[in-house]
C-alpha positions in Angstrom: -81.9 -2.5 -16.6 -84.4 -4.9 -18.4 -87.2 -4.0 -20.5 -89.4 -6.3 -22.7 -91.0 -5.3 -26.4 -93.6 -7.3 -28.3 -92.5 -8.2 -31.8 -95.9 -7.0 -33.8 -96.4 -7.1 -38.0 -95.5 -3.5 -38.7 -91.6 -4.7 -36.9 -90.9 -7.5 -39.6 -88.9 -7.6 -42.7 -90.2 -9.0 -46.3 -89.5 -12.5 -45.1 -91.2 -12.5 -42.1 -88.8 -11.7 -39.2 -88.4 -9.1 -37.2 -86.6 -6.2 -39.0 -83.0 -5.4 -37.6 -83.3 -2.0 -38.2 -86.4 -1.9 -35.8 -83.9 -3.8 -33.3 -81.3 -1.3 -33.2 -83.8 1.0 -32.7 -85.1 -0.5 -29.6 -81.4 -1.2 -28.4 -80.7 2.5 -28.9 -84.1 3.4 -26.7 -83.3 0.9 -24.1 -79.5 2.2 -23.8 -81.0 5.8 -23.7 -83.3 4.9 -20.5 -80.9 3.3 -18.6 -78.2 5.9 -19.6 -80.6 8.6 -18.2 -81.7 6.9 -15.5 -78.1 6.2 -14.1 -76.7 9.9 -14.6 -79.9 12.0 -14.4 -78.5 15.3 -14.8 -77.1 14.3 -18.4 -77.9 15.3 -21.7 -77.1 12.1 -24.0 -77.0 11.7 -27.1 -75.7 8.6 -29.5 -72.3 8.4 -30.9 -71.2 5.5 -32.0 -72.7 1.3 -31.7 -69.6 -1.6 -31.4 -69.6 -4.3 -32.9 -73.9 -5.3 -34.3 -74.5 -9.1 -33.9 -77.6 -10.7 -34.9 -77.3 -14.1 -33.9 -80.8 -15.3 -34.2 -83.6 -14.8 -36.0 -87.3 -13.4 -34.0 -91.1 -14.2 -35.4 -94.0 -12.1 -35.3 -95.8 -12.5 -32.1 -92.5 -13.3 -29.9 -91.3 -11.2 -26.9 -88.1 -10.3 -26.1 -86.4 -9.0 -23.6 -83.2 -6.4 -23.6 -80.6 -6.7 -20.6 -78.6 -3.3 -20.6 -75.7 -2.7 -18.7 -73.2 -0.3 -18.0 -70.0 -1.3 -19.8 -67.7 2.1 -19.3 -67.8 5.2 -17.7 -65.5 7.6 -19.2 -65.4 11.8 -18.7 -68.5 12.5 -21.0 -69.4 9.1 -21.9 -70.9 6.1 -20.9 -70.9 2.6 -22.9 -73.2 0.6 -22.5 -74.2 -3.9 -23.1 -77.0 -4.6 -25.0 -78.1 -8.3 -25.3 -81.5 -9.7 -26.8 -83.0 -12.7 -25.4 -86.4 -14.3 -25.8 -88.1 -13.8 -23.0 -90.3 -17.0 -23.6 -87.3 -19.4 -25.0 -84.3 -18.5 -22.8 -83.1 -21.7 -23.5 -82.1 -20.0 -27.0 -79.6 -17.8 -25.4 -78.8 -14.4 -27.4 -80.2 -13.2 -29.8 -78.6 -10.0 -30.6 -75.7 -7.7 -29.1 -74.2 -4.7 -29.1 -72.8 -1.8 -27.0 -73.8 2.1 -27.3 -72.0 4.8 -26.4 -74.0 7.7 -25.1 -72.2 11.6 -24.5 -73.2 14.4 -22.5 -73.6 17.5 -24.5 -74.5 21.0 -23.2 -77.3 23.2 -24.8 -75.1 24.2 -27.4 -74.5 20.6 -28.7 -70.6 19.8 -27.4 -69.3 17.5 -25.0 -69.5 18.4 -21.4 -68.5 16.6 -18.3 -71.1 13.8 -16.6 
């Protein structure tokens, strides 16, 4: 899954780049969506990020684009690639990276079965 996200005033730290919290935020979001969208039936929630990679930095006005991908399926979760690029410089390569892992919990909140 792709999705794109416009990095506005309100996203950047106090020198002037986009704020990385803000980032893992919209990583999370992005994971959740295709996560949902590839098991419908599901009820995800987070549990856990790999290995967090900022590689370069973003400026106010840029638009980036997050490439998700399912990394690992296992009994009641599913891991999933998240890489950054700019969708106007692709010549810059990545930007960030991380995986999510996402499990399926029933209404009382534990693990159940995809």
């Amino acid at each position: 899954m792709e999705t794109h996200r416009l990095v506005l005033t309100e996203d950047l730290n106090q020198y002037g780049f986009l704020f990385g919290g803000r980032l893992l935020s919209w990583a999370d979001e992005a994971g959740y969506i295709a996560a949902s969208k590839d098991f419908p039936d599901a009820r995800f929630v987070t549990i856990g990020m790999g290995k967090v990679a900022f590689h370069q930095s973003v400026k106010n006005g840029a638009i980036i684009r997050l490439c998700v991908s399912l990394r690992k399926q296992g009994t009641t979760s599913a891991t999933y690639q998240i890489d950054v690029y700019s969708a106007k410089e692709p010549e810059r390569g990545v930007i960030f990276s991380t995986d999510i892992t996402y499990v399926n919990i029933d209404e009382e909140g534990q693990k159940y079965a995809l």
